[in-house]
N, C-alpha and C positions, 0 to 999 in steps of 0.2 A: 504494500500500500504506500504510495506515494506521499509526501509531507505535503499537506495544501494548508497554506497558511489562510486560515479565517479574513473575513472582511466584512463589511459592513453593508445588507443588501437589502433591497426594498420590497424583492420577491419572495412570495410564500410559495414554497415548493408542495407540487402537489402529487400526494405521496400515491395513488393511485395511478400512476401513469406508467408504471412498469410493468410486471409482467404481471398473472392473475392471483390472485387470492382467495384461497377456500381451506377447508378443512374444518376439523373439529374442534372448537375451541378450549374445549375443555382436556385434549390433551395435547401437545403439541407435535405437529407431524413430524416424521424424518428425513433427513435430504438425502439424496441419493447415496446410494450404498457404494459409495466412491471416494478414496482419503483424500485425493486431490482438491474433488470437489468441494467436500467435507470444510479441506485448510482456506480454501478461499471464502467459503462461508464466513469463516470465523474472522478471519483478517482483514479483508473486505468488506463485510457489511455492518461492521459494529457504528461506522457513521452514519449507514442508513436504516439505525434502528431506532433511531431520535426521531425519522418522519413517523414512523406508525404512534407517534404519542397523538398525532391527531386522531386516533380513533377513540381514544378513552374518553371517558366524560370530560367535562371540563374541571370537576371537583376531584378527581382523580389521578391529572396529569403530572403534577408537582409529582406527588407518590410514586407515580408510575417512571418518573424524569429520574429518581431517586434511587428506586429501585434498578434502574439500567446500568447508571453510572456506578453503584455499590458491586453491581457484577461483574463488569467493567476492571474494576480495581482487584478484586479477587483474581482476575485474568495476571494483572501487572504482578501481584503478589505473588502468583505462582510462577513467574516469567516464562508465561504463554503467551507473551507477545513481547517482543525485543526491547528492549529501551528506549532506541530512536523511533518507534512507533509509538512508543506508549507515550513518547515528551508533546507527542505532532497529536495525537489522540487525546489527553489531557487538555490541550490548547483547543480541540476541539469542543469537548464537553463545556468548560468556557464560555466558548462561543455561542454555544445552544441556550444555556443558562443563561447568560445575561441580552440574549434578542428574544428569545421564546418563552423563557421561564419565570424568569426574576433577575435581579439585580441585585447582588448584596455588596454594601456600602457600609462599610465599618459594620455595625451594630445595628445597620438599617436595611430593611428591606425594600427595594423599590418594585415598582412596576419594569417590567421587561420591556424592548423596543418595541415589538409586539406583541399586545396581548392576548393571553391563549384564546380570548373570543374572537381576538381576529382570523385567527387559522385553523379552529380547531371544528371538526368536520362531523362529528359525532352524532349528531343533531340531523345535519342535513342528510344521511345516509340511514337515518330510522324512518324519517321523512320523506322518502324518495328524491332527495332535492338536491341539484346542483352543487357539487361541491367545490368547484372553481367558476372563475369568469372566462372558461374557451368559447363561448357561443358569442358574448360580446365581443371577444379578441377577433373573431373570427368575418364576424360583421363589419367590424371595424377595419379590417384586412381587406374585404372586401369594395367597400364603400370607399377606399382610397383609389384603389385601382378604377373607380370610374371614373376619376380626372385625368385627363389628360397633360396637365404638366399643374407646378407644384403653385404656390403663391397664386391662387385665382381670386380675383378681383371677389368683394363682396355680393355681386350680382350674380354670377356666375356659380356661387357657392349657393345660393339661396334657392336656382332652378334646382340643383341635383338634389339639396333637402326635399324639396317637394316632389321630384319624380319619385326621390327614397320613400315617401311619405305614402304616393297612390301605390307601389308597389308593394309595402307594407299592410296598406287596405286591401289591396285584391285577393293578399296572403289570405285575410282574415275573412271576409267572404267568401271563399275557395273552402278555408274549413269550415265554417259555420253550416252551409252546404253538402258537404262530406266529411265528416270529422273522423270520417275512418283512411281518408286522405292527408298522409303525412305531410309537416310545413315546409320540411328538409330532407336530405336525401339520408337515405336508411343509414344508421349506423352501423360500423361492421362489426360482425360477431365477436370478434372475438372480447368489443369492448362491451355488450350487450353481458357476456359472463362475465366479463368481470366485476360486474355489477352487480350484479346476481352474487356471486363467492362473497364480495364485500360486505353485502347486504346479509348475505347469511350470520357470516364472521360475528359481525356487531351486534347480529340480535340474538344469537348463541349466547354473547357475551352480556348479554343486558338482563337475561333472562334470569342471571344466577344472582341470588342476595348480595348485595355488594357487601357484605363482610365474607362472603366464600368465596369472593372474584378472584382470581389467580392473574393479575398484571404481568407480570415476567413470561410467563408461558402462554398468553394471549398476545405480548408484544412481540415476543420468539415467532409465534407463530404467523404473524404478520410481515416480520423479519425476512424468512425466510420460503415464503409466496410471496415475496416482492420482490425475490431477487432473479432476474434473469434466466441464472441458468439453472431454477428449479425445473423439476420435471416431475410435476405432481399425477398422484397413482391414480388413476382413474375410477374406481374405487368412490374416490372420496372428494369426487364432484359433484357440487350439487344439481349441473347440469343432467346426469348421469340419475337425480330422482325419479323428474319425469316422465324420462325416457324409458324406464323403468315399466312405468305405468301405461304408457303408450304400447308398450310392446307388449304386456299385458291383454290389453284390452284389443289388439289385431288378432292376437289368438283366440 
């Protein structure tokens, strides 16, 4: 793992955007039956186990931020991880802590740069709800490409709001009409499950008293369906219920 020195940035990373996430929460899946793979896990994605804190509650997070880094150090204790990773890793917990978590100031606690209501996804994913601004980014990507060059005059900017404006309208008359006629073009599958796993994941996780919630091995498990080069057992999709059922019922 490479030394990257922290900095200071305005983007919420949205921890969702890797590969898919399912399994059981309540115990934590295995990664492939592979040392290789195993070592990269461990070495590799200990900085991207700080994004799955946006799944936890929001009264949770601190705990669950706390719990990471304690295991974390346990790691360094037993020198399962080098020195020059663990000084560059350290730096990073740091970094997480005083933009996402808190601030501690001598003997004071402050507010983090951002606070966990601004990132944390928990809610929106019991919800069914958006959990980033892609569709605004997207619109907004789009709507520039129909100028033709850059600095146009105020007049000029006011047609294109308003052509954006009736195309807008006919979007919504189109559906009003058809509402079994989508606004946008289909999503692809594969983000379709992983929405689906996420969605499972968290309400697995909700379901259980929060004094029996097990944070380590629901963020483990989040950890590691997030990461790339999992290769989760099919088994233990939840896409994998329906179809279940389906094939069922053809018989």
């Amino acid at each position: 793992m490479e030394s990257i020195e922290p900095a200071q940035s305005a983007t919420v990373v949205d921890p969702t955007r890797s590969s898919a996430v399912h399994g059981n929460v309540e115990q934590p899946m295995e990664v492939v039956d592979n040392t290789e793979v195993n070592d990269i896990a461990l070495n590799t994605n200990r900085r991207a186990s700080f994004v799955t804190l946006a799944f936890l509650p929001v009264n949770e997070v601190l705990r669950g931020f706390e719990e990471i880094v304690t295991a974390i150090e346990a790691k360094i204790a037993e020198h399962a991880i080098p020195v020059e990773k663990a000084t560059a890793l350290r730096g990073h917990m740091k970094y997480v802590e005083n933009t996402y978590i808190r601030r501690v100031v001598g003997r004071n606690t402050l507010s983090p740069l951002f606070p966990i209501e601004f990132w944390n996804c928990f809610n929106s994913v019991l919800d069914n709800q958006a959990r980033t601004n892609n569709a605004i980014e997207g619109w907004h990507r789009v709507f520039n490409k129909k100028f033709s060059k850059r600095n146009l005059n105020l007049s000029h900017f006011i047609i294109k709001l308003k052509e954006e404006e009736h195309t807008t309208w006919q979007l919504a008359l189109r559906h009003a009409a058809n509402p079994a006629d989508p606004l946008r073009n289909p999503r692809a599958n594969k983000q379709i499950i992983m929405h689906r796993q996420i969605s499972k994941l968290v309400t697995n996780y909700v379901e259980v008293e929060q004094e029996n919630r097990q944070r380590l091995p629901f963020l483990r498990t989040l950890q590691f369906h997030l990461a790339k080069f999992y290769t989760p057992a099919a088994d233990n999709n939840p896409e994998n219920e329906g179809n279940d059922e389906s094939q069922e019922e053809e018989q």
